[in-house]
Residue frames as qw, qx, qy, qz and C-alpha x, y, z in Angstrom:
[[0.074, -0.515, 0.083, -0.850, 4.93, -24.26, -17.53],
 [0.011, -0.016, -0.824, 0.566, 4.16, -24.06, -13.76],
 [0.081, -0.591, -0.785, -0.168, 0.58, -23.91, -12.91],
 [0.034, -0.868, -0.391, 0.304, 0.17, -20.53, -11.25],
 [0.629, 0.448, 0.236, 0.590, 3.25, -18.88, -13.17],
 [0.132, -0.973, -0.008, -0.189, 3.23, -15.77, -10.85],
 [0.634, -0.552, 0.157, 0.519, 6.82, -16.39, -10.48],
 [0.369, 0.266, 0.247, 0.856, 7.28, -13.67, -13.33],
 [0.367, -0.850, -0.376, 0.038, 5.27, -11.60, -10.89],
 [0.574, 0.370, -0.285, 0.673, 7.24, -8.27, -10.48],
 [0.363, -0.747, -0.470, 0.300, 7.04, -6.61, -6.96],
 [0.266, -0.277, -0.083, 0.920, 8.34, -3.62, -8.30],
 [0.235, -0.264, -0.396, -0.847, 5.48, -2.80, -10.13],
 [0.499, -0.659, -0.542, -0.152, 3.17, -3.72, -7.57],
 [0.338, -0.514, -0.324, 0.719, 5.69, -1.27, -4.80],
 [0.230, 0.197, 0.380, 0.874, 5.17, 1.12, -8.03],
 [0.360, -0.669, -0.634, -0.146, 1.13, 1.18, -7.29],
 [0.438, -0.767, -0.386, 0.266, 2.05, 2.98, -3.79],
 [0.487, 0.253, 0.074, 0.832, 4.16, 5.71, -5.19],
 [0.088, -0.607, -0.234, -0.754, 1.34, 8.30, -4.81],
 [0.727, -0.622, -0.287, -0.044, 0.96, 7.24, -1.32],
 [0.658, -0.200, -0.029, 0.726, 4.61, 7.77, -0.16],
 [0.245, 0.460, 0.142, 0.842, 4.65, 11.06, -2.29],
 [0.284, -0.812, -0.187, -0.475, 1.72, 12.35, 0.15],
 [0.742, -0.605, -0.198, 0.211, 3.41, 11.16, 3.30],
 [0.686, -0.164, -0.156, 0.692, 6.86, 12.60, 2.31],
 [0.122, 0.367, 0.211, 0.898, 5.59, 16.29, 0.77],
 [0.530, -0.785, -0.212, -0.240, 2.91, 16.58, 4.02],
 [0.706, -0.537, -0.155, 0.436, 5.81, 16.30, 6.17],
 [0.465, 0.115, 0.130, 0.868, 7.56, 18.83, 4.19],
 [0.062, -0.504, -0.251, -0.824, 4.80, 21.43, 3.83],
 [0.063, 0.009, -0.624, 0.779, 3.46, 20.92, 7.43],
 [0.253, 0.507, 0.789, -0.240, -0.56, 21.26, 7.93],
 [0.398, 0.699, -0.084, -0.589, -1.56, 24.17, 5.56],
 [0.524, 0.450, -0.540, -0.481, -0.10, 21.94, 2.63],
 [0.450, 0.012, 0.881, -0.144, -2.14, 18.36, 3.18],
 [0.503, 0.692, 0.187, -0.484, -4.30, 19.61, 0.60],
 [0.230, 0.834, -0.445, -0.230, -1.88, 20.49, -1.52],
 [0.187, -0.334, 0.921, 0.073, 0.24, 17.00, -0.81],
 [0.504, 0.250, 0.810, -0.167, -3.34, 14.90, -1.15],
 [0.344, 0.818, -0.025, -0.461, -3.61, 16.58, -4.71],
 [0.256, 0.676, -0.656, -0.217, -0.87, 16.03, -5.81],
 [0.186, -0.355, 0.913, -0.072, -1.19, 12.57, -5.07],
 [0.630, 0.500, 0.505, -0.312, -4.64, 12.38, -6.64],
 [0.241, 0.771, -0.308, -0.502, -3.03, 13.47, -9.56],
 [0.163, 0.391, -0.894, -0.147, -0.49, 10.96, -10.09],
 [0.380, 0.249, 0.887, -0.075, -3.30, 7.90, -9.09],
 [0.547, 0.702, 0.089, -0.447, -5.79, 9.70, -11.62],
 [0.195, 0.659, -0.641, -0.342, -2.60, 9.10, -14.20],
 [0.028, 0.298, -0.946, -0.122, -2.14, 5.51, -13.38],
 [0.527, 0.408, 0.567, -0.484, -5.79, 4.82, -13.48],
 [0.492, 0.774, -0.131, -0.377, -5.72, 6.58, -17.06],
 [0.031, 0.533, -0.822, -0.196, -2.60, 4.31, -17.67],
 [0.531, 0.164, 0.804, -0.212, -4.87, 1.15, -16.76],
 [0.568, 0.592, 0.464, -0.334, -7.42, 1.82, -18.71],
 [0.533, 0.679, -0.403, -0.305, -5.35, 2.08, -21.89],
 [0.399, 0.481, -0.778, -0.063, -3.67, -0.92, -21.53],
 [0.220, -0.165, -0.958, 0.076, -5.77, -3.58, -19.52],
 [0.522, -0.548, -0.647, -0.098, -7.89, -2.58, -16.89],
 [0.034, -0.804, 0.266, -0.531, -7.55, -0.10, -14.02],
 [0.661, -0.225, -0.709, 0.103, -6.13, -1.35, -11.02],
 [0.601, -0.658, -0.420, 0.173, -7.57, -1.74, -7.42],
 [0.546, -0.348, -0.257, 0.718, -4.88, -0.25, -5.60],
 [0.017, -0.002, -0.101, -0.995, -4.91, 3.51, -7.97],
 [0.222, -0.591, -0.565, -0.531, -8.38, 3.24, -7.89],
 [0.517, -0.747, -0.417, -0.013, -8.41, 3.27, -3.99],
 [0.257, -0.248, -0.027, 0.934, -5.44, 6.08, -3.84],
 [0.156, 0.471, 0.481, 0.723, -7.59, 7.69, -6.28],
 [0.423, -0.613, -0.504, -0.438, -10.69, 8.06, -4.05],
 [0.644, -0.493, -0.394, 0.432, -8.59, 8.87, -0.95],
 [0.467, -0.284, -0.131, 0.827, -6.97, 11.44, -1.89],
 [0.011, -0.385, -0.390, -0.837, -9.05, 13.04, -3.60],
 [0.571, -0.602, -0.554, -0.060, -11.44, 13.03, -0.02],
 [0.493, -0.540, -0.212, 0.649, -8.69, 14.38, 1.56],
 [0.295, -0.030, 0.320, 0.900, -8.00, 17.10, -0.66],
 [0.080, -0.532, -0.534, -0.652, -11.07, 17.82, -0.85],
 [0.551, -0.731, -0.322, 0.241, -12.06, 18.03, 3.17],
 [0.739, -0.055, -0.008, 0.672, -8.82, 20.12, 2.92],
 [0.108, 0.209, 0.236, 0.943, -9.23, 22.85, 0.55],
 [0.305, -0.644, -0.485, -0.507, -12.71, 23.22, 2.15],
 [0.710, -0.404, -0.470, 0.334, -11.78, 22.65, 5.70],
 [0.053, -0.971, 0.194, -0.129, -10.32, 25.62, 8.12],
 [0.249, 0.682, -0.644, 0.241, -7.16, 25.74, 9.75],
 [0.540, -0.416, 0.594, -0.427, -8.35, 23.35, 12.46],
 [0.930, 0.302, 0.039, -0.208, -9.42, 20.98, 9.91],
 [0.422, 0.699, -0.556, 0.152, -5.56, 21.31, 8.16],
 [0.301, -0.584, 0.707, -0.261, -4.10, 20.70, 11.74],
 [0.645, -0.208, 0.712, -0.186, -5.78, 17.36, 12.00],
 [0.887, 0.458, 0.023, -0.060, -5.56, 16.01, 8.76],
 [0.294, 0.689, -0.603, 0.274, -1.45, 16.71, 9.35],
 [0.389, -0.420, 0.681, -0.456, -1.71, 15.21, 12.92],
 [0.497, 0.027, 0.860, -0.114, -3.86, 11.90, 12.30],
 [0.793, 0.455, 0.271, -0.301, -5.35, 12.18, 8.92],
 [0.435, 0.700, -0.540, -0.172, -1.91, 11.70, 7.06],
 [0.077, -0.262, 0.947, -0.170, -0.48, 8.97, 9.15],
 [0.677, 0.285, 0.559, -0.384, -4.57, 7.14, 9.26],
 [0.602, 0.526, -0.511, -0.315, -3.95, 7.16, 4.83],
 [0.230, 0.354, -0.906, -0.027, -2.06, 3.78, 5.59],
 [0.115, 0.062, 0.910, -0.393, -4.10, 2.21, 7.83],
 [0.688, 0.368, 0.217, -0.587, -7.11, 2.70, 5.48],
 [0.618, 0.618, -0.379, -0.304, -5.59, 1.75, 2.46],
 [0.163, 0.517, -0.839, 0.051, -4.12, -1.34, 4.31],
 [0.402, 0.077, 0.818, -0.404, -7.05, -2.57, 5.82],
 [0.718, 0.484, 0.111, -0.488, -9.27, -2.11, 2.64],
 [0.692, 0.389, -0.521, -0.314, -6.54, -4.50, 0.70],
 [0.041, 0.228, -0.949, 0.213, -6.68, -6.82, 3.52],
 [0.566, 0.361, 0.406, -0.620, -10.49, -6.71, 3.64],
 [0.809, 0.500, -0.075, -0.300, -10.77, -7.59, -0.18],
 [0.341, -0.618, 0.707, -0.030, -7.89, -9.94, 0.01],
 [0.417, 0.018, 0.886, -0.203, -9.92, -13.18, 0.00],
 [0.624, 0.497, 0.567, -0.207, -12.17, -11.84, -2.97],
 [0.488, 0.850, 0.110, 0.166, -10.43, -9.70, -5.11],
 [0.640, -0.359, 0.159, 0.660, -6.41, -9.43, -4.17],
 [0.232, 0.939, -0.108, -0.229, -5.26, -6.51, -5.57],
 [0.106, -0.520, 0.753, 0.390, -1.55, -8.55, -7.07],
 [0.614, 0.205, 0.757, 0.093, -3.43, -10.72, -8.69],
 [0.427, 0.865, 0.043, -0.261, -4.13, -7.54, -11.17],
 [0.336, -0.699, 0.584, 0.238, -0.14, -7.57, -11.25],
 [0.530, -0.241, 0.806, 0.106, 0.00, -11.14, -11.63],
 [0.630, 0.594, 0.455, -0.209, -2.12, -11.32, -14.90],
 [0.259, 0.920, -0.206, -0.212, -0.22, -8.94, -16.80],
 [0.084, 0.504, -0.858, -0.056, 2.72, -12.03, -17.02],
 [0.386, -0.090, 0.903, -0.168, 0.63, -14.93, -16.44],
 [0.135, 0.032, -0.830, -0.541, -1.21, -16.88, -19.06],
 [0.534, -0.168, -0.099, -0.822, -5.06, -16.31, -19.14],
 [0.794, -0.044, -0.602, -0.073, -5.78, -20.53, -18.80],
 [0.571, -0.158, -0.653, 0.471, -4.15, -20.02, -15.07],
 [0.291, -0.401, 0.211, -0.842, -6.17, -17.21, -13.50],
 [0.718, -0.348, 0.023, -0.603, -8.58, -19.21, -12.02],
 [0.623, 0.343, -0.672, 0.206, -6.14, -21.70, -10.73],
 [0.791, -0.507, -0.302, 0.161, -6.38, -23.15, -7.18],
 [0.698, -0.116, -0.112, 0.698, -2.56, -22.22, -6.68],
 [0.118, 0.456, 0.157, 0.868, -2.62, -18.62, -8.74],
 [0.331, -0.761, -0.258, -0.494, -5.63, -17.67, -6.35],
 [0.791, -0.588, -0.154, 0.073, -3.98, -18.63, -3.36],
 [0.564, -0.045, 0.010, 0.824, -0.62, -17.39, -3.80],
 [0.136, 0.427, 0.212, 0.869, -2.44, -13.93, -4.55],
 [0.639, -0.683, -0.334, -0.116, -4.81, -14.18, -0.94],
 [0.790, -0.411, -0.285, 0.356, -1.59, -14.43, 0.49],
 [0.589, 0.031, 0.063, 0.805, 0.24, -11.71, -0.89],
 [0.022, -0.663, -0.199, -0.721, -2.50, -9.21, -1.22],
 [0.744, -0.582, -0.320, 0.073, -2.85, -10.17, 2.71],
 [0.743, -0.460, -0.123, 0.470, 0.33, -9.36, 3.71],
 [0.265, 0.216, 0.070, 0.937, 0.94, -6.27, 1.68],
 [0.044, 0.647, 0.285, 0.706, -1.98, -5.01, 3.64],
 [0.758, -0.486, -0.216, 0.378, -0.65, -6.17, 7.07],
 [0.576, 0.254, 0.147, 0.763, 2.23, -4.11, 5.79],
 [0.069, 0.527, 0.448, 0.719, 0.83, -1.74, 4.45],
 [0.464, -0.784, -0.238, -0.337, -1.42, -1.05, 7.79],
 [0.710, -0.430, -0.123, 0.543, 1.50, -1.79, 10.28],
 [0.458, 0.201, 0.078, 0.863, 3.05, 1.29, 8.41],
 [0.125, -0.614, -0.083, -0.775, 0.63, 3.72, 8.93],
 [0.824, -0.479, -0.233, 0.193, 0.00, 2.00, 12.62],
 [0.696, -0.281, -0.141, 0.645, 3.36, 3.19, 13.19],
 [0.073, 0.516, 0.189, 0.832, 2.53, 6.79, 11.49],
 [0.468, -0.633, -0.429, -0.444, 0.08, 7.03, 14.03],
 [0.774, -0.468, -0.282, 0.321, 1.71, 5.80, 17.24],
 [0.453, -0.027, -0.131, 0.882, 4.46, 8.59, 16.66],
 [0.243, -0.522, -0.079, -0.814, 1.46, 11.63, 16.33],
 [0.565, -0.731, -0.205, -0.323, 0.23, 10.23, 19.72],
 [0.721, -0.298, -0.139, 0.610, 3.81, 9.90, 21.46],
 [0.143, 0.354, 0.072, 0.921, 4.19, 13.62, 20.42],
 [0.363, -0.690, -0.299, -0.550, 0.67, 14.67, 21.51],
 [0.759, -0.647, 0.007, 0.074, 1.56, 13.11, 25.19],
 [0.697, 0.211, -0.361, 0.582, 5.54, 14.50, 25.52],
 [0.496, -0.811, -0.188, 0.246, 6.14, 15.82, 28.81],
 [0.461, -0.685, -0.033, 0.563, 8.77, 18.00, 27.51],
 [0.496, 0.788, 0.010, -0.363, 9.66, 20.12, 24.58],
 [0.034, 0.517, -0.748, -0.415, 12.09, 17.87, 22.97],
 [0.706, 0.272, -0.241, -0.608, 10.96, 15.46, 20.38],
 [0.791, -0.177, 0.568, 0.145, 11.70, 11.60, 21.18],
 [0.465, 0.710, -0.392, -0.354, 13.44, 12.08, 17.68],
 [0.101, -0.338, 0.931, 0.095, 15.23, 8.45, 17.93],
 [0.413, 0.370, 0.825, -0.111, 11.65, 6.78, 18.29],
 [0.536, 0.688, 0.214, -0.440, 10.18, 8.74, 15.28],
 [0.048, 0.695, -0.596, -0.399, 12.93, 7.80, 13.39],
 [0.215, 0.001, 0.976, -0.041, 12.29, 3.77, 14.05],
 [0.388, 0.442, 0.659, -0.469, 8.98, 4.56, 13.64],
 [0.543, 0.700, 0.273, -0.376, 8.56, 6.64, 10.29],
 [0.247, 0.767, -0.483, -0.344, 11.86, 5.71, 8.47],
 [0.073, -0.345, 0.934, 0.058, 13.20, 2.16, 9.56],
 [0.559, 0.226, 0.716, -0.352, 9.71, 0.46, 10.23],
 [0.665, 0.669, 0.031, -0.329, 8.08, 1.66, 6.51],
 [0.466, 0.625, -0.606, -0.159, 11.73, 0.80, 4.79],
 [0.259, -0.208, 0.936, -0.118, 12.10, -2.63, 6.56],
 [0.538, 0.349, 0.671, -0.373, 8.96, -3.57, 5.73],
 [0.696, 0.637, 0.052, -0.329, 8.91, -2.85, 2.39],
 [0.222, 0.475, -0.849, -0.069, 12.43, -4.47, 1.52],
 [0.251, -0.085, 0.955, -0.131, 10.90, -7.41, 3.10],
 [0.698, 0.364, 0.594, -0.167, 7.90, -7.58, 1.45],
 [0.742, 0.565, -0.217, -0.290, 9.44, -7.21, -2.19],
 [0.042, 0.455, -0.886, -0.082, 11.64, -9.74, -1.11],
 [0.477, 0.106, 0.758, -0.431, 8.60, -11.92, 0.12],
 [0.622, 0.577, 0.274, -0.452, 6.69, -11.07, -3.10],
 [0.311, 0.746, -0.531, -0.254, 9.54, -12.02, -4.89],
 [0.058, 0.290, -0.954, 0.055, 10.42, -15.30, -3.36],
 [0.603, 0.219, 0.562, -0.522, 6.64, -16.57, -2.11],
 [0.873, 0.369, 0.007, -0.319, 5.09, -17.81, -5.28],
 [0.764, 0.295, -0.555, -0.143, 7.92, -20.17, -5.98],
 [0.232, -0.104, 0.764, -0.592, 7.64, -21.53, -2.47],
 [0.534, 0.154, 0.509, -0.657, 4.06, -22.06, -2.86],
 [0.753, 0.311, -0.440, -0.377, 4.56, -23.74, -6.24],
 [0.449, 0.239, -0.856, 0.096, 7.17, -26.02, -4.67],
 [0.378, 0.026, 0.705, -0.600, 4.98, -26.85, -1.59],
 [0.672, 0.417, -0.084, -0.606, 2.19, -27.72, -4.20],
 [0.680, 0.429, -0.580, -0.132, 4.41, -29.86, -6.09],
 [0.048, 0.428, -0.838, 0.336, 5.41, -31.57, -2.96],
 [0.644, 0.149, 0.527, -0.534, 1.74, -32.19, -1.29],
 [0.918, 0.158, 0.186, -0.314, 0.58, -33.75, -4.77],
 [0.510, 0.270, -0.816, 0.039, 3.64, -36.22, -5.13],
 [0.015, -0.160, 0.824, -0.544, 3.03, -37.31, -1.51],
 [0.575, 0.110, 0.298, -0.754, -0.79, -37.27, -2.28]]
């Protein structure tokens, strides 16, 4: 058996994690600024579940904890908030969701990856604390929160290319690149990345100590 063994690592269950995130981004765009509340609910809901899902069967993990506590912030500022409040939680507090929740799993990255929860669930207990295992999970919790923040980065850039249009049509080609192709490239590439990386980094491993 390999030492870090996260090559039975599944990246759908770690794109599975961001489910409640997508759900708010696609049902705020649908209900418009009166239902951010309503979207950041419903998306507390479903991380509340998979929290409750943790905790019956290992451990909660990172990631639904922090959806948990976001949305439930927003939803809460929300349903208190007026209408001015609504507006800008539609305008920059839906598209800013990514770019928290991407910097906070690039921020704990280095101490506490959030795939390394993932990676446990398939990997023999004797190789958590592996050189390799930790370092193949730095890298990946790293770059799903590059990801992760480049997406909402681009959520953002399209509410201020709106805010500044000199005319009353919508650059509808660049919001497209921006809030359809950028988020779905990027995630095909990183469950291909999370899919193919850890046996890369085993065979690099295996290469450095023959040569060592």
């Amino acid at each position: 058996m390999s030492d870090s063994s996260t090559k039975n690592l599944n990246p759908l269950s770690i794109f599975a994690g961001f489910i409640p995130w997508i759900v708010f981004t696609l049902v705020a765009q649908r209900l418009a600024a009166d239902g951010v509340a309503w979207s950041a609910l419903l998306a507390a809901v479903m991380s509340l579940v998979f929290v409750i899902y943790g905790r019956r069967t290992s451990s909660p993990i990172q990631l639904d904890i922090y959806s948990l506590v976001l949305f439930t912030v927003i939803a809460v500022v929300g349903f208190i908030g007026d209408h001015r409040v609504d507006q800008w939680l539609y305008e920059w507090g839906r598209p800013l969701v990514g770019v928290v929740l991407g910097l906070a799993l690039l921020a704990t990255s280095s101490v506490r990856p959030f795939t390394a929860e993932y990676a446990k669930q398939s990997t023999p207990r004797e190789y958590w604390d592996s050189p390799l295992f930790r370092r193949i999970n730095l890298v990946l919790s790293a770059t799903w929160g590059v990801a992760i923040a480049v997406m909402g980065a681009a959520a953002v850039l399209v509410t201020v290319l709106d805010a500044h249009a000199t005319g009353t049509d919508s650059p509808y080609l660049i919001d497209f690149l921006l809030n359809w192709v950028v988020p779905i490239g990027l995630i095909v590439w990183m469950i291909h990345f999370t899919n193919t990386y850890p046996d890369r980094a085993e065979r690099n491993a295996e290469a450095s100590s023959t040569t060592a």
